[in-house]
C-alpha positions in Angstrom: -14.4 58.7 101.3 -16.8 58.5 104.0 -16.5 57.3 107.5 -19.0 55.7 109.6 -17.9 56.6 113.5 -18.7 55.1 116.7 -22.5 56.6 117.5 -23.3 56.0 113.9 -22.5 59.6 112.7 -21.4 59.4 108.6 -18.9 61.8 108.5 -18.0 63.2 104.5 -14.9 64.1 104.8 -14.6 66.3 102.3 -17.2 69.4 103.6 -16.3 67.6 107.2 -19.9 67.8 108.4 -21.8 64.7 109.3 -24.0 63.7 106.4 -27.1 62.7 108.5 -27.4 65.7 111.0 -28.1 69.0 109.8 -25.1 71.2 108.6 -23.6 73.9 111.2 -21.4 75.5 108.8 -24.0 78.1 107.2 -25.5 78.4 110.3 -22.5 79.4 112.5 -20.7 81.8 109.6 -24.6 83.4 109.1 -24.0 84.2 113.2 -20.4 86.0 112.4 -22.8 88.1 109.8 -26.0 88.3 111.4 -27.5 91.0 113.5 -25.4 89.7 116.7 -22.2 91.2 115.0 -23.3 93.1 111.6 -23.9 97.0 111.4 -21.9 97.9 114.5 -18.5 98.6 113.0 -17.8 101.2 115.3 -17.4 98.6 117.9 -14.1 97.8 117.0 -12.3 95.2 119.8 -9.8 96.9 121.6 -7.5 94.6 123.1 -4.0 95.6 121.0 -4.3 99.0 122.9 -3.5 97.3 125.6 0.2 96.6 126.3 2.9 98.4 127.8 2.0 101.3 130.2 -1.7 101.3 129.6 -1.9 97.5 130.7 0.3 97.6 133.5 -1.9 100.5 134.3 -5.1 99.3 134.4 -4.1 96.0 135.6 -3.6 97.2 138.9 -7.1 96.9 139.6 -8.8 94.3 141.8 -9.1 91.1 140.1 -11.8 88.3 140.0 -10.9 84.5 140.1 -12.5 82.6 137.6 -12.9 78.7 138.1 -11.9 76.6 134.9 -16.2 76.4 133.2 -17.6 79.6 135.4 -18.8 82.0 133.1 -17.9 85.5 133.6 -20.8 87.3 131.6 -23.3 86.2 129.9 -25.3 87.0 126.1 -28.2 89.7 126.9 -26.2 91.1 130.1 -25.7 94.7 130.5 -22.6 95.7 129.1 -20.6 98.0 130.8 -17.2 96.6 131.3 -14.3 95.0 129.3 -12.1 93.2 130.8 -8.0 92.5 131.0 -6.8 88.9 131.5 -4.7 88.6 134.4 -3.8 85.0 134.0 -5.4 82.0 132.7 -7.2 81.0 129.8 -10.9 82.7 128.8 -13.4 82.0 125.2 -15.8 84.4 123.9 -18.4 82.6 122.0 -22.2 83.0 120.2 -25.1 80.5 120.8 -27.6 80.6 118.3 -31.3 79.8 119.3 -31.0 76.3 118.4 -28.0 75.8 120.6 -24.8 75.4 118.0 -22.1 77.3 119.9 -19.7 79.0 117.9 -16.3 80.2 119.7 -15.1 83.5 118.7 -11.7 83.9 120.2 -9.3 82.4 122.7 -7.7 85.1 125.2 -4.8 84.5 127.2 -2.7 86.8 129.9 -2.6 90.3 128.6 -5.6 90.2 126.5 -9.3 92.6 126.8 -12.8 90.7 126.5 -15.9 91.8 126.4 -15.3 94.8 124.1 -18.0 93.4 121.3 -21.0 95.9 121.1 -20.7 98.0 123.9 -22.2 100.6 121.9 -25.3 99.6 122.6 -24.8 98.9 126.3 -25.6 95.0 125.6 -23.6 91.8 125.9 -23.7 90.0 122.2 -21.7 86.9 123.4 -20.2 84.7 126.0 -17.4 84.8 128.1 -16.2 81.2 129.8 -13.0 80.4 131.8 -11.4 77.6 129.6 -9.1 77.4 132.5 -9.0 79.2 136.4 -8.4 82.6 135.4 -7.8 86.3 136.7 -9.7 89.0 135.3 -9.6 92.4 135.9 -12.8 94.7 135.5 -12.1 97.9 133.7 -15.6 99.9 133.4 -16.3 101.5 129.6 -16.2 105.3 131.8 -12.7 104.9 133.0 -11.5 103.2 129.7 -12.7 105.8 127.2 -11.6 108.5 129.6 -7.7 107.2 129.4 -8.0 106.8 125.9 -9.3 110.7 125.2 -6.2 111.5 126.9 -3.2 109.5 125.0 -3.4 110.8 121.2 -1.1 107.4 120.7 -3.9 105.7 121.9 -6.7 107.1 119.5 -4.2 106.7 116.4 -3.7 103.0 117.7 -7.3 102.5 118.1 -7.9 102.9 114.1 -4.7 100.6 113.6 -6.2 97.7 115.4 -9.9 98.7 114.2 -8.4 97.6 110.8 -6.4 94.5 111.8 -9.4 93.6 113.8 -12.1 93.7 110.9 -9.8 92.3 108.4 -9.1 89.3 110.8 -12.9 88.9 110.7 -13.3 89.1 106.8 -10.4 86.3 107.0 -12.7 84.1 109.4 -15.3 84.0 107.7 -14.2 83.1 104.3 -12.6 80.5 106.5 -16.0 79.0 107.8 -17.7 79.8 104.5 -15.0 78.7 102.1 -12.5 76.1 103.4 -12.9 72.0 104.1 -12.8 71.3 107.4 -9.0 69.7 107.2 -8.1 73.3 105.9 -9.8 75.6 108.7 -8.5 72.8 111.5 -4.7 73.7 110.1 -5.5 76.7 110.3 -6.8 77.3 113.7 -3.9 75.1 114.7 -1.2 77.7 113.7 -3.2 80.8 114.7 -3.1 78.3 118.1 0.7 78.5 118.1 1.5 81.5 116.8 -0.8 83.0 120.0 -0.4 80.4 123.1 2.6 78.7 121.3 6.5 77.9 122.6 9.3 76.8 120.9 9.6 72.8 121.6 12.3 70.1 120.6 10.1 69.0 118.0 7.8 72.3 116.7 5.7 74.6 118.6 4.1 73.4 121.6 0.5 74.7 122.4 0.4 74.9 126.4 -3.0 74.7 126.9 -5.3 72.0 127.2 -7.6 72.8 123.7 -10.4 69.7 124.0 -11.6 68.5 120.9 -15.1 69.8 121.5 -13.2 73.2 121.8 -11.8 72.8 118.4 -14.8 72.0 116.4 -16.4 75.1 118.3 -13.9 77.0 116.5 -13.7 75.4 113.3 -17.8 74.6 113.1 -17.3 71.0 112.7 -18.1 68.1 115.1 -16.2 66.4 117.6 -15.5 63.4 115.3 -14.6 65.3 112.3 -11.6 66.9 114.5 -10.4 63.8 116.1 -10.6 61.8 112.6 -9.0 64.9 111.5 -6.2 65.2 114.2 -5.3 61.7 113.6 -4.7 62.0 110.2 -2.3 64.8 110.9 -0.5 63.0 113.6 0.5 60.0 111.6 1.5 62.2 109.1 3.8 63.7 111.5 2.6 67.3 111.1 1.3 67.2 114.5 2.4 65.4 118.2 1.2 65.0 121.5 3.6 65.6 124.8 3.3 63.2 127.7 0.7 66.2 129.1 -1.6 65.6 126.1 -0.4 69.0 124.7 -0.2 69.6 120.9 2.8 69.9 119.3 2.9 71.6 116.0 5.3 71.5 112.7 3.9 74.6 111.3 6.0 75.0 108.5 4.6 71.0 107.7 1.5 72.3 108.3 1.7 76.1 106.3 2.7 73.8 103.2 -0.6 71.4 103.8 -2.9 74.3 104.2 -1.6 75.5 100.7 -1.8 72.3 99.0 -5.5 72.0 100.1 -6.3 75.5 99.0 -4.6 75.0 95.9 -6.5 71.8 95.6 
């Protein structure tokens, strides 16, 4: 059934795109595909390298405050750093020329950025504190340097090359394949499986993700994910804490996302 919102946006609920504005869908899963991102498999994201003795590491060095909306680099920038999260909460995102933003990934504390493309010494997204972060600057030099060193490192480096492009293969069939109640339960347990805690009631997500935020990642519009979100809280699957975080049942919600695909 349709819905008529507020601003007069017709929203089909069934593809989750407004019916009188031009579909984002194929546009945003053609940038995951296009020449932003295609053809550079050997840039392979590094960020599971990073943990233990490596992190602790290169963590050490100075680190920059972000302020929650300050971007710290942007698309076309000269690309010579990654970066390791100190604290806070960053997104990487693409912009396509007519302005649909499409959030990549959400990194929290202990997490690299910036990794995409460095091959070619160019930046190939965003980077945006979500939140007042700390980041630490590693440059590429010092980074591949440490790695030649640690064989562990190098074998690691393929594992996560893998996990990494099959996550990517998963997103995309996500976007290209999936209604938009499907790829918002979705997004909301990858949410609490990687910024979740255990709560009284489910899994709490402690960070404030806006709605805007949510439709970034899930290419739909703001009022697709609040109709959406709505639907899922009377339902009980999801729940808000007096701090307007969400609160998950994901088991609720695993079962829901495989009754829709089953669909």
């Amino acid at each position: 059934m349709d819905e008529v919102t507020g601003n007069g946006v017709t929203i089909d609920h069934r593809s989750g795109t407004p019916q009188n504005t031009a579909p984002v869908l194929a546009l945003n899963a053609d940038l995951l595909v296009s020449g932003r991102l295609a053809g550079h498999q050997q840039c392979v994201v590094l960020s599971d390298l990073f943990r233990g003795k490596l992190c602790e590491e290169l963590g050490r060095r100075p680190s920059r405050r972000l302020k929650s909306g300050e971007f710290l680099y942007h698309m076309g920038e000269a690309a010579r750093s990654v970066y390791l999260m100190r604290s806070g909460l960053t997104k990487t995102s693409l912009v396509s020329p007519g302005g649909h933003e499409l959030t990549l990934r959400l990194h929290k504390t202990g997490d690299i950025l910036g990794e995409l493309c460095l091959c070619i010494g160019e930046r190939r997204e965003q980077a945006v504190a979500l939140e007042e972060s700390d980041v630490v600057e590693i440059p590429l030099d010092l980074l591949i340097a440490r790695l030649r060193k640690d064989p562990a490192a190098a074998l690691e480096f393929a594992t996560a090359a893998s996990t990494r492009l099959l996550q990517t293969y998963q997103r995309l069939e996500s976007l290209s394949a999936e209604p938009a109640m499907g790829r918002l339960i979705r997004t909301l347990l990858d949410l609490a499986l990687d910024l979740g805690e255990p709560a009284p009631h489910g899994i709490e997500i402690r960070h404030h993700i806006t709605q805007e935020e949510l439709g970034r990642l899930i290419s739909a519009r703001r009022e697709v994910v609040s109709s959406l979100l709505n639907e899922l809280r009377k339902t009980g699957h999801i729940s808000y804490t007096r701090r307007g975080y969400i609160v998950v049942d994901r088991d609720a919600l695993q079962n829901l996302l495989e009754s829709i695909n089953q669909a």
